[in-house]
DSSP file (Angstrom, degrees, kcal/mol; ACC not computed):
  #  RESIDUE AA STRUCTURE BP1 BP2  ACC     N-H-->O    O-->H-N    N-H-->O    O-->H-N    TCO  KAPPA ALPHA  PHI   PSI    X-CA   Y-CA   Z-CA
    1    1 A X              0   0    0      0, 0.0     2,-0.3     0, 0.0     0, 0.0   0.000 360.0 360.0 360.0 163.5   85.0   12.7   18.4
    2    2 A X        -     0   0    0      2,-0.0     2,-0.3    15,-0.0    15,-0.0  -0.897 360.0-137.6-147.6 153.3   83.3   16.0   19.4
    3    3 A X        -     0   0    0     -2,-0.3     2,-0.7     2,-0.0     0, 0.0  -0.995  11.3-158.3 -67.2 113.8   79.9   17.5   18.9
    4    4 A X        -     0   0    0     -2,-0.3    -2,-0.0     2,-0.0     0, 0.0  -0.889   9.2-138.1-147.3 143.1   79.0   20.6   18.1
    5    5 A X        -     0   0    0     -2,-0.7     2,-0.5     1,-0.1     3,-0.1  -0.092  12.7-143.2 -56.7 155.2   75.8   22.7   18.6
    6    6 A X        +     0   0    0      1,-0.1    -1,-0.1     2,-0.0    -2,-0.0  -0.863  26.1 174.2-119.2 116.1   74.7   24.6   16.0
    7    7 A X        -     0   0    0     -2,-0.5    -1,-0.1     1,-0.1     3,-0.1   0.595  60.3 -87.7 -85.6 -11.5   73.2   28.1   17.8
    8    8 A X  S    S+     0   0    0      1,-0.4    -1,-0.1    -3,-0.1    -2,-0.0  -0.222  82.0 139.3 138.4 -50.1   72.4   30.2   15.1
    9    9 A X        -     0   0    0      1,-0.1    -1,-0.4     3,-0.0    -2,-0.1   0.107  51.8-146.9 -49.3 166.6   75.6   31.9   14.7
   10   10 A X        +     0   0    0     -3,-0.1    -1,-0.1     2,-0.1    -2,-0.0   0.645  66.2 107.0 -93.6 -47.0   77.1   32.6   11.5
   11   11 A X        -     0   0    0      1,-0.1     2,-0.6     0, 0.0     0, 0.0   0.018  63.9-134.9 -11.4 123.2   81.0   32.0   12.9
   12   12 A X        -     0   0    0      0, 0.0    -1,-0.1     0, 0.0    -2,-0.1  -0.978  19.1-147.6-113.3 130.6   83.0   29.4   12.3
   13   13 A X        -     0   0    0     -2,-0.6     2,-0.1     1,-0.1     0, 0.0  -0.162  24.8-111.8 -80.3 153.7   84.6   28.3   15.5
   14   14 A X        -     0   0    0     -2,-0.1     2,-0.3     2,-0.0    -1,-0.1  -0.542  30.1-135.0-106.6 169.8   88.3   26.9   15.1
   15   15 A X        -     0   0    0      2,-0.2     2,-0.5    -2,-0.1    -1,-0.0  -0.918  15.2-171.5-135.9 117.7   88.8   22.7   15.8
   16   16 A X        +     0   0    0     -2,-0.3     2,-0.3     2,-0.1    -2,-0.0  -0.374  46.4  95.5-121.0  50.6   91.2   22.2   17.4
   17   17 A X        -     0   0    0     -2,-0.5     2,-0.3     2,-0.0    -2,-0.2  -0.925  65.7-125.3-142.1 151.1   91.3   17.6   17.2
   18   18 A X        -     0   0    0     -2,-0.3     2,-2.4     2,-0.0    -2,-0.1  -0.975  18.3-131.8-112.0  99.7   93.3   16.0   14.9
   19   19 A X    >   +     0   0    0     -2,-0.3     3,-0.8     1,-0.2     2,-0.6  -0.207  36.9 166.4 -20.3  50.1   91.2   13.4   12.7
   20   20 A X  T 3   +     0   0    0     -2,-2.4     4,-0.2     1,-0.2    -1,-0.2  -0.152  43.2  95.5-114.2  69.8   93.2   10.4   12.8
   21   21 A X  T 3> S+     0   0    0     -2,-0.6     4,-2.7     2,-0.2    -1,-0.2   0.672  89.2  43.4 -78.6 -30.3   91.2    7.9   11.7
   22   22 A X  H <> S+     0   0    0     -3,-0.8     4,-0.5     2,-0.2    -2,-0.1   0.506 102.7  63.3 -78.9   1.4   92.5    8.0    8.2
   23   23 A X  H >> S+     0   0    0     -4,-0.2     4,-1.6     2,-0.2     3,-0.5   0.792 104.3  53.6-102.9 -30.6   96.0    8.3    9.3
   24   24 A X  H >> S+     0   0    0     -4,-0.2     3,-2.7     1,-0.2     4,-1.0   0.942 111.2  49.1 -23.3 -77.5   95.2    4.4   11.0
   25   25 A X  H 3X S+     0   0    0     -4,-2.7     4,-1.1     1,-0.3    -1,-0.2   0.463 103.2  50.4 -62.4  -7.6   94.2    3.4    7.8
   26   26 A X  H <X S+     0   0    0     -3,-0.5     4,-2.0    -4,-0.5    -1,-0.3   0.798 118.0  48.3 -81.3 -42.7   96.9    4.7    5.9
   27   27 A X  H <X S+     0   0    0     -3,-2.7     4,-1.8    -4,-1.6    -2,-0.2   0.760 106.5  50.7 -49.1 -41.4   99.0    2.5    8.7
   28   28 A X  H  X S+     0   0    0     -4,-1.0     4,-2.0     2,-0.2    -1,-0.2   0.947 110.7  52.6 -90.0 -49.7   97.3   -0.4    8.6
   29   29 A X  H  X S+     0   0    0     -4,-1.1     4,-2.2     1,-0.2     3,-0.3   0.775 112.1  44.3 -20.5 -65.6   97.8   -0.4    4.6
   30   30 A X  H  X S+     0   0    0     -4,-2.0     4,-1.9     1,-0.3     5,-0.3   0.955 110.8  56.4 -78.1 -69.3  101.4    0.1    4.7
   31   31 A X  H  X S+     0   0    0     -4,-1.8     4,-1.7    -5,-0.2    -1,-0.3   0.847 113.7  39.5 -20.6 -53.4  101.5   -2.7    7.6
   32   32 A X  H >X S+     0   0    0     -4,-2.0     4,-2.2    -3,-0.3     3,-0.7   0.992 108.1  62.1 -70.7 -53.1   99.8   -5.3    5.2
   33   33 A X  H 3X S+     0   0    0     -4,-2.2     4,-0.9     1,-0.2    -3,-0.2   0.873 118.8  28.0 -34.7 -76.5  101.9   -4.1    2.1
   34   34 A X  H 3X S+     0   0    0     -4,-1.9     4,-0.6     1,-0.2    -1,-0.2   0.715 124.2  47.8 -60.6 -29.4  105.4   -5.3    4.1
   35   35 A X  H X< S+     0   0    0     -4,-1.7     3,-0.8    -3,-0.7     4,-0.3   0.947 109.0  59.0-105.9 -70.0  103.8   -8.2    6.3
   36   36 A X  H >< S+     0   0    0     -4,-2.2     3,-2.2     1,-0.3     4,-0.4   0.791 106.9  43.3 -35.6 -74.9  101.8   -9.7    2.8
   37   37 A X  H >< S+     0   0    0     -4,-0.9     3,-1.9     1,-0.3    -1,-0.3   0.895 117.1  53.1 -55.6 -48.3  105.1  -10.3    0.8
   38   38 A X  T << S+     0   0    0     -3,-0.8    -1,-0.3    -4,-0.6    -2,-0.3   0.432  96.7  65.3 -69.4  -3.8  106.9  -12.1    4.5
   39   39 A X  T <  S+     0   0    0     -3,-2.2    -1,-0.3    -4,-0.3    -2,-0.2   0.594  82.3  89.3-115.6  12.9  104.5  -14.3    5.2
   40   40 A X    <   -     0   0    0     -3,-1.9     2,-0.6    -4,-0.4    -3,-0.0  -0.172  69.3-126.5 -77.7-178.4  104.9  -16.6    2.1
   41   41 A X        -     0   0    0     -2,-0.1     2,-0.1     1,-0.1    -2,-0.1  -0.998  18.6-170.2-144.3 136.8  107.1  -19.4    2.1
   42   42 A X        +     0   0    0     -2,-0.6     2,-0.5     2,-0.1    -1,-0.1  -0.557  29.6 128.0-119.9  83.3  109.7  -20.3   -0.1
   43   43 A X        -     0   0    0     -2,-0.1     2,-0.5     2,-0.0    -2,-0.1  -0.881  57.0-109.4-144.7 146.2  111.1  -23.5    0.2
   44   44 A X        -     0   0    0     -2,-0.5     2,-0.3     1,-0.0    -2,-0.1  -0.640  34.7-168.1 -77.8 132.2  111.8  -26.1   -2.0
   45   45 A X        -     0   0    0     -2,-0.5     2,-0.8     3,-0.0    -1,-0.0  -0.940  13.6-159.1-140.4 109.0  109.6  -29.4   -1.3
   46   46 A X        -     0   0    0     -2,-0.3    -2,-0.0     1,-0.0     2,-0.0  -0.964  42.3-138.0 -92.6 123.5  110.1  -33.1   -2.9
   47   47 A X        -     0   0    0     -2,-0.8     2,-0.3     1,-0.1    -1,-0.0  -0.052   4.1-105.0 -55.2 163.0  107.1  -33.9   -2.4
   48   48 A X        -     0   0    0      1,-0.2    -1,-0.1    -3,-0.0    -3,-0.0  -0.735  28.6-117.7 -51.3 121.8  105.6  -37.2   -1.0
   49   49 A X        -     0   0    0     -2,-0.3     2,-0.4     1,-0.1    -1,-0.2  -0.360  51.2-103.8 -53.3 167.3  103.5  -40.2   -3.3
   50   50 A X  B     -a  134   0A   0     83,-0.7    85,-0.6     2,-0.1    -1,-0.1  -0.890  33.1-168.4 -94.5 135.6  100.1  -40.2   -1.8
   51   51 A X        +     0   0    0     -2,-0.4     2,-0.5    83,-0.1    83,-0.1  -0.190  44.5 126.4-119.3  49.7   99.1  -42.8    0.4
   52   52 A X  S    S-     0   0    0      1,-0.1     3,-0.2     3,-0.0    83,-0.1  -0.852  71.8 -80.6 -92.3 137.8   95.5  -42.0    0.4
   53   53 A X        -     0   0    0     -2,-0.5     2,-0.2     1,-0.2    -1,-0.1   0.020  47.6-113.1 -45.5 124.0   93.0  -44.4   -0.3
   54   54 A X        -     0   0    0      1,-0.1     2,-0.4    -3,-0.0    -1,-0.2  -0.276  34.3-127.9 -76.0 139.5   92.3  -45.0   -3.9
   55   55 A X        -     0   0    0     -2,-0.2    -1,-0.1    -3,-0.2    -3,-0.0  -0.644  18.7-101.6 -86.4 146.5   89.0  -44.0   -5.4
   56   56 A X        -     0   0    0     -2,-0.4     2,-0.3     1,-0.1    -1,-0.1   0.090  42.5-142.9 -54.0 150.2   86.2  -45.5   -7.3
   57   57 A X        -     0   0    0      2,-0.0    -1,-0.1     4,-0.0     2,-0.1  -0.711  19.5-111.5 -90.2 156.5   86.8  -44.2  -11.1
   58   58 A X        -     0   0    0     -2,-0.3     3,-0.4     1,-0.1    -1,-0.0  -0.489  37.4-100.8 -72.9 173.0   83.5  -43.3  -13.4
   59   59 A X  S    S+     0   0    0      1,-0.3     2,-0.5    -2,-0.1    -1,-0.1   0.869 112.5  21.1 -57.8 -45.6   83.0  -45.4  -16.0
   60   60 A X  S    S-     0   0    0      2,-0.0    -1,-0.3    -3,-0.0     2,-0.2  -0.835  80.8-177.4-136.6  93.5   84.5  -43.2  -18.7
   61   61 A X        -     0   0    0     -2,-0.5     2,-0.8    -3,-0.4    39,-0.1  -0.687  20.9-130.0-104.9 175.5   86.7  -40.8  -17.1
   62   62 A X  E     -b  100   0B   0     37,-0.7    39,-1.1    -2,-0.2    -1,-0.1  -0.825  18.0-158.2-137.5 137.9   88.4  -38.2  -19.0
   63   63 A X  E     -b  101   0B   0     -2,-0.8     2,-0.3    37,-0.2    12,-0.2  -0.176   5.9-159.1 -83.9 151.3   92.2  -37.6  -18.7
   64   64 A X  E     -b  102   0B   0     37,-2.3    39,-2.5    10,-0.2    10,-0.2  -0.945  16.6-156.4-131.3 131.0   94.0  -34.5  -19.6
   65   65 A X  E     -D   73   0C   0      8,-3.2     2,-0.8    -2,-0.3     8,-0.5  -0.538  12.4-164.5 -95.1 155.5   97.3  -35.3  -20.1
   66   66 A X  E     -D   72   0C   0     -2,-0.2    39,-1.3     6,-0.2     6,-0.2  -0.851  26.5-146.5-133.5 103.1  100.1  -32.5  -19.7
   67   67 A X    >   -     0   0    0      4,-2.9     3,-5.4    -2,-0.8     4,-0.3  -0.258  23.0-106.7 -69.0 152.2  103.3  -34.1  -21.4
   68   68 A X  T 3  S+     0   0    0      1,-0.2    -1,-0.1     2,-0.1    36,-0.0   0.591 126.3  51.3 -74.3  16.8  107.0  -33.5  -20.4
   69   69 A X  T 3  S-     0   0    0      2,-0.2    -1,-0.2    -3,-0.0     3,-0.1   0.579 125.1-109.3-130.1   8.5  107.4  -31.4  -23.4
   70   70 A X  S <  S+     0   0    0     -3,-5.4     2,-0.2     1,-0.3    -2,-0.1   0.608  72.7 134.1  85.2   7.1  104.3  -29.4  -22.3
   71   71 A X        -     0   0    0     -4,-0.3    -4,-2.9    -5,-0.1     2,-0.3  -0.549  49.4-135.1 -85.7 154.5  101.7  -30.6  -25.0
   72   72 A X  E     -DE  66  79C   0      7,-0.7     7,-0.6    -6,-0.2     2,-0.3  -0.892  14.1-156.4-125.3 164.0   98.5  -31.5  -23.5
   73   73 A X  E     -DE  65  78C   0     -8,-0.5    -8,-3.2    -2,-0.3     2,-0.7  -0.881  13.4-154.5-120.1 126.2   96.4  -34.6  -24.5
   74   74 A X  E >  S- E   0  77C   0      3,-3.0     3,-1.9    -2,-0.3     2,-0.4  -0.772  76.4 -48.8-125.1  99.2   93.0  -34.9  -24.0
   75   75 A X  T 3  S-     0   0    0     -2,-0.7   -10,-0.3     1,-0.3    -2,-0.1  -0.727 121.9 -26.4  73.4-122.2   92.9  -39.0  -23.7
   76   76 A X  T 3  S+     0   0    0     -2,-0.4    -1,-0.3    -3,-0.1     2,-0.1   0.340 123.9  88.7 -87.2  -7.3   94.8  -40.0  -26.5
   77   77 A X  E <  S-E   74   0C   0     -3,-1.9    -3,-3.0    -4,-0.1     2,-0.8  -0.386  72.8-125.1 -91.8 176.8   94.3  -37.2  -28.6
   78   78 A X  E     +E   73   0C   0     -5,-0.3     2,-0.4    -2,-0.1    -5,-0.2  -0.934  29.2 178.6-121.0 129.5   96.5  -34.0  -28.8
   79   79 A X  E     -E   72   0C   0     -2,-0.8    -7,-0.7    -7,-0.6     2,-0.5  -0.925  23.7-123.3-132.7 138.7   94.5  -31.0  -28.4
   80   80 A X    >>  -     0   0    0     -2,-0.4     3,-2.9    -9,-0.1     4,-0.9  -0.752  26.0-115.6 -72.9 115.1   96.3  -27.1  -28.3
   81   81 A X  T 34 S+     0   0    0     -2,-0.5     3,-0.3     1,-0.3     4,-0.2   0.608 116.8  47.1 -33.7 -40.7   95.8  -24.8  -25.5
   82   82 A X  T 34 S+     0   0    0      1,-0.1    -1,-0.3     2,-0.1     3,-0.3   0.829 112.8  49.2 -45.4 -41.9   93.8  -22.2  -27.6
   83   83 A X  T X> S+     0   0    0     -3,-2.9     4,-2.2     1,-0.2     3,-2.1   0.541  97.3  91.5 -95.3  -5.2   91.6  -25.1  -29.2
   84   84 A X  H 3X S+     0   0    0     -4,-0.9     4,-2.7     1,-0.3    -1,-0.2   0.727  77.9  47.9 -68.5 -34.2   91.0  -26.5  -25.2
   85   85 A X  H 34 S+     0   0    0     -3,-0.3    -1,-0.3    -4,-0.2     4,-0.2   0.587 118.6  46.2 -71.6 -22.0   88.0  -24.9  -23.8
   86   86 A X  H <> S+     0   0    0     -3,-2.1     4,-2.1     2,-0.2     5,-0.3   0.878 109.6  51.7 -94.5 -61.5   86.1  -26.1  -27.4
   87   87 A X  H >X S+     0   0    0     -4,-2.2     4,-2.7     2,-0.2     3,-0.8   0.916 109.5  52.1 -26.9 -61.7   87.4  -29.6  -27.4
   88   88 A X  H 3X>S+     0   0    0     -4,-2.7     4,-2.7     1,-0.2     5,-0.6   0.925 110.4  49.4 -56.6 -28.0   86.1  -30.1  -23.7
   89   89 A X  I 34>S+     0   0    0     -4,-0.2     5,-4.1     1,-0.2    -1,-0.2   0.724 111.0  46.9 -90.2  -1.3   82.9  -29.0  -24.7
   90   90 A X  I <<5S+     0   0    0     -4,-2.1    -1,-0.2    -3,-0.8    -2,-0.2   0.807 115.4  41.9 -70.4 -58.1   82.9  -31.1  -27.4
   91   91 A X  I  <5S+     0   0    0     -4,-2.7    -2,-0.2    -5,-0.3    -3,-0.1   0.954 124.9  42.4 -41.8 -54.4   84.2  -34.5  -25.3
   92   92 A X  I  <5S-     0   0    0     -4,-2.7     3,-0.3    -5,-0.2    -1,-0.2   0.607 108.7-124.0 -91.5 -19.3   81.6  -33.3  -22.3
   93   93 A X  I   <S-     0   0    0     -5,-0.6    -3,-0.2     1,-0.2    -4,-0.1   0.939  75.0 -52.7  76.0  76.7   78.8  -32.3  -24.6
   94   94 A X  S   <S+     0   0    0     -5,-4.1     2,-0.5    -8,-0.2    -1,-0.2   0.628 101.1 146.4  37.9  18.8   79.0  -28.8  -22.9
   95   95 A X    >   +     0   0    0     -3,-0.3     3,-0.5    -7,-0.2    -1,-0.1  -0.837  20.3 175.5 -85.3  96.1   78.6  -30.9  -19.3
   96   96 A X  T 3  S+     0   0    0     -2,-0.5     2,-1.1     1,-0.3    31,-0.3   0.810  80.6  71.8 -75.8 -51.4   81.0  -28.2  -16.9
   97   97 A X  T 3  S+     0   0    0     -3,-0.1    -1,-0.3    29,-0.1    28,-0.1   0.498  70.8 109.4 -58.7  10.0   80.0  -30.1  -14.5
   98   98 A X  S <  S-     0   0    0     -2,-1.1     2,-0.4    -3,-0.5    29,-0.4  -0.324  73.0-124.7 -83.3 150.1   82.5  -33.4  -15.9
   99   99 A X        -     0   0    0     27,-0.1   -37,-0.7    29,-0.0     2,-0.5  -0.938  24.5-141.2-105.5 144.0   85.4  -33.7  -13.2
  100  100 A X  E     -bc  62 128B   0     27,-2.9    29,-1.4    -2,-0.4     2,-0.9  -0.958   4.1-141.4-135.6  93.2   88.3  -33.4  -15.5
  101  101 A X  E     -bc  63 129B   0    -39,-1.1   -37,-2.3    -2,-0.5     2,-0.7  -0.511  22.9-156.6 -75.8 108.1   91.2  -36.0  -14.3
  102  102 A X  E     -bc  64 130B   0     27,-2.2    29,-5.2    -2,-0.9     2,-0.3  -0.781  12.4-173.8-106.6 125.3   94.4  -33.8  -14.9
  103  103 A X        +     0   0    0    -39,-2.5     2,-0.3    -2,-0.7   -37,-0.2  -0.720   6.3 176.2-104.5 147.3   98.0  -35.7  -15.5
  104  104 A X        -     0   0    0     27,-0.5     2,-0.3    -2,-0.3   -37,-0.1  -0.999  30.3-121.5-154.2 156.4  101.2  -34.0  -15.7
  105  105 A X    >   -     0   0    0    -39,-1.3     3,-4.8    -2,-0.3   -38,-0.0  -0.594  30.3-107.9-106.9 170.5  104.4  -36.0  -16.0
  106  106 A X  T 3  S+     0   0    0     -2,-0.3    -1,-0.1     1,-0.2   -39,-0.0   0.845 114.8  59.6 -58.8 -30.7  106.9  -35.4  -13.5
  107  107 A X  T 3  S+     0   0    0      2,-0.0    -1,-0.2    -3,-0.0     2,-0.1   0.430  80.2 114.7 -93.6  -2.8  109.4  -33.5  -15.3
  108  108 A X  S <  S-     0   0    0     -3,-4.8     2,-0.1   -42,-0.1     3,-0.1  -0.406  76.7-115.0 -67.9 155.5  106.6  -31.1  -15.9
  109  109 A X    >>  -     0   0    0      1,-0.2     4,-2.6    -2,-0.1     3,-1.1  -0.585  25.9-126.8 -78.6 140.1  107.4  -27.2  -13.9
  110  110 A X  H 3> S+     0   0    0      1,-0.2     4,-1.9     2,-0.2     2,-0.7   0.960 113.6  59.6 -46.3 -55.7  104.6  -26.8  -11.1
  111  111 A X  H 34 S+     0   0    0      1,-0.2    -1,-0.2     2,-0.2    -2,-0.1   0.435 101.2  58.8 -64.8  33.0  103.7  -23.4  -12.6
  112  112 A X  H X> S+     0   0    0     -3,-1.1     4,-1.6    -2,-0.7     3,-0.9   0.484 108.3  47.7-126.7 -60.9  102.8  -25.5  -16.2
  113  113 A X  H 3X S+     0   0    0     -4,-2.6     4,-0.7     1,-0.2    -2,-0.2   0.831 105.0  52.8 -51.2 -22.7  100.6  -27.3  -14.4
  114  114 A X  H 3X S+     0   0    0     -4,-1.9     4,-0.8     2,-0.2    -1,-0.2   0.633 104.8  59.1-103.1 -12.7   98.9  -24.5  -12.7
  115  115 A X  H <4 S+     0   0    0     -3,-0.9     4,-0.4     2,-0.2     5,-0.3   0.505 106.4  48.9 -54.3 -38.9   98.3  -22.7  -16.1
  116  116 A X  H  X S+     0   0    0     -4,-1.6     4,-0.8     2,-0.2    -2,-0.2   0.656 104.3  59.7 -87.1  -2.2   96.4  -25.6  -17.2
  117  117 A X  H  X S+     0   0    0     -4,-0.7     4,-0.9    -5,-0.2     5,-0.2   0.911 109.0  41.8 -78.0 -71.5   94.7  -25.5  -14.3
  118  118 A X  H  X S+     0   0    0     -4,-0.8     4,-0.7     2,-0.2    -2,-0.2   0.323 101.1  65.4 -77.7  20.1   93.6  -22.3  -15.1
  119  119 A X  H  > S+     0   0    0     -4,-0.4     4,-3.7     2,-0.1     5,-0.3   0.552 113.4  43.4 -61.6 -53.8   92.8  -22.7  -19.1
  120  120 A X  H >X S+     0   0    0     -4,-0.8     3,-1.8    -5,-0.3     4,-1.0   0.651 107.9  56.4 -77.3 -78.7   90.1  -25.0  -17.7
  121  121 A X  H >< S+     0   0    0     -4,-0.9     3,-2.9     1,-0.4    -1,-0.1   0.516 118.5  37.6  21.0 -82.9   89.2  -22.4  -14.8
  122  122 A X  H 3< S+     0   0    0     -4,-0.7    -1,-0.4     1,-0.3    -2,-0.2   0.806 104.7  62.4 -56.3 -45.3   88.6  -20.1  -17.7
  123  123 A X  H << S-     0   0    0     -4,-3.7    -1,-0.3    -3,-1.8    -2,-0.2   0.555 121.2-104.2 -98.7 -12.4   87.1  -22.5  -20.0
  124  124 A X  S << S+     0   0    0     -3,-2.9     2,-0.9    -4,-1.0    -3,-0.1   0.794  84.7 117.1 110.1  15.8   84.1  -22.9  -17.2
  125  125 A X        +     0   0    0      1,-0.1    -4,-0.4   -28,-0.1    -1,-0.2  -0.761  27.0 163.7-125.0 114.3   85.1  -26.4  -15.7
  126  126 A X        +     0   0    0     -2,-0.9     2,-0.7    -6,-0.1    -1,-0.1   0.233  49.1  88.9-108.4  26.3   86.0  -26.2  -12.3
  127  127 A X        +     0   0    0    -29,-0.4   -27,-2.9   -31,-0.3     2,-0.6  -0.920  52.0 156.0-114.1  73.9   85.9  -29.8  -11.2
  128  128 A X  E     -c  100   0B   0     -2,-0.7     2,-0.8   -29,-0.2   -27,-0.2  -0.957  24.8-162.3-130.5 135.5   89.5  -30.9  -12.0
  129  129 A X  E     -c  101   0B   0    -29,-1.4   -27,-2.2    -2,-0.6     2,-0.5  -0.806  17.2-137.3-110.1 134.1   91.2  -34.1  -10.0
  130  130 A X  E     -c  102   0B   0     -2,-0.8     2,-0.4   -29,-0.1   -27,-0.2  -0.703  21.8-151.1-100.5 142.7   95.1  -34.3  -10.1
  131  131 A X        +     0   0    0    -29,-5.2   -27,-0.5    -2,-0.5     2,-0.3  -0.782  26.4 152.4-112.1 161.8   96.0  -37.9  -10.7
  132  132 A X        -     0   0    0     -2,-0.4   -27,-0.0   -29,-0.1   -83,-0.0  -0.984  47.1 -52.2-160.8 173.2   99.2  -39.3   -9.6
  133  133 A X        -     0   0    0     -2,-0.3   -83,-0.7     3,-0.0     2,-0.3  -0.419  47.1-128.0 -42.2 134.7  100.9  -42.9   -8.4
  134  134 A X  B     -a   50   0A   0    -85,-0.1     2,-0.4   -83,-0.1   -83,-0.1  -0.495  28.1-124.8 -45.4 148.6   99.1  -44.9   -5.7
  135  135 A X        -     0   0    0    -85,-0.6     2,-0.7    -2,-0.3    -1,-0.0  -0.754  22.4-122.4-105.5 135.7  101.8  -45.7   -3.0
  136  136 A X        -     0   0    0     -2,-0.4   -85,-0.0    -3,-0.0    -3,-0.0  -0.836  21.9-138.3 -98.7 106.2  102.0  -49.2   -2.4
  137  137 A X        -     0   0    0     -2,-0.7     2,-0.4     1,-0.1    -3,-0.0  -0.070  21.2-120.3 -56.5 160.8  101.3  -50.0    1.2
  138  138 A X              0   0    0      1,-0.1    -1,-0.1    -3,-0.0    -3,-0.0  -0.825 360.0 360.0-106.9 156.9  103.5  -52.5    2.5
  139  139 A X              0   0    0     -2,-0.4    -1,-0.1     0, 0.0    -2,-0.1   0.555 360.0 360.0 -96.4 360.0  101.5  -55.8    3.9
């Protein structure tokens, strides 16, 4: 980085540095662009049951069910993915705050689940527990 005086003249004096702070930043871009995609993982995972301790339920908690043929349930009833965000806020009385116990049956695709994850996202309830089997400790 350079200074330069200004003396009165009228001249413009030639400079004779090469700016390369934007040619970094163009560098470092390009770095993250190739790096970003490589550092994800893709490998196929059978998961583990959970052996975590179970936890108290609320009194009246309230399931959303995602069925192996991809229809969701809200308890026992069957509610449409359009109708979902109006339905909770009927069930919750407009309560966002509700933790929203989400079931999916096994046969369901992760990325089916993770769409209904985001319907409620979007519908304002961000309080969602995924339920699954308790593992049965052995004595």
């Amino acid at each position: 980085m350079s200074v330069r005086l200004d003396h009165g003249e009228d001249t413009l004096n030639e400079v004779h540095e090469i700016n390369v702070t934007p040619f970094i930043d163009v560098m470092l871009v390009i770095i993250f662009m190739v790096a970003a995609p490589l550092a994800t993982v893709d490998i196929q995972v059978n998961l583990p049951a959970s052996s975590a301790e179970p936890q108290q339920r609320p009194d009246k908690p309230l399931y959303l069910t995602v069925k192996s043929d991809l229809t969701l349930a809200l308890g026992d009833d069957p509610v449409s993915r359009d109708l979902l965000g109006g339905t909770l806020d009927a069930a919750t009385s407009s309560g966002k705050e509700t933790r929203i116990f989400l079931r999916a049956d096994r046969a369901v695709p992760y990325g089916e689940v993770m769409e209904v994850m985001n319907l409620l996202r979007s519908a304002g309830y961000l309080k969602v527990a995924l339920v699954g089997l308790e593992k049965v400790q052995a004595p």
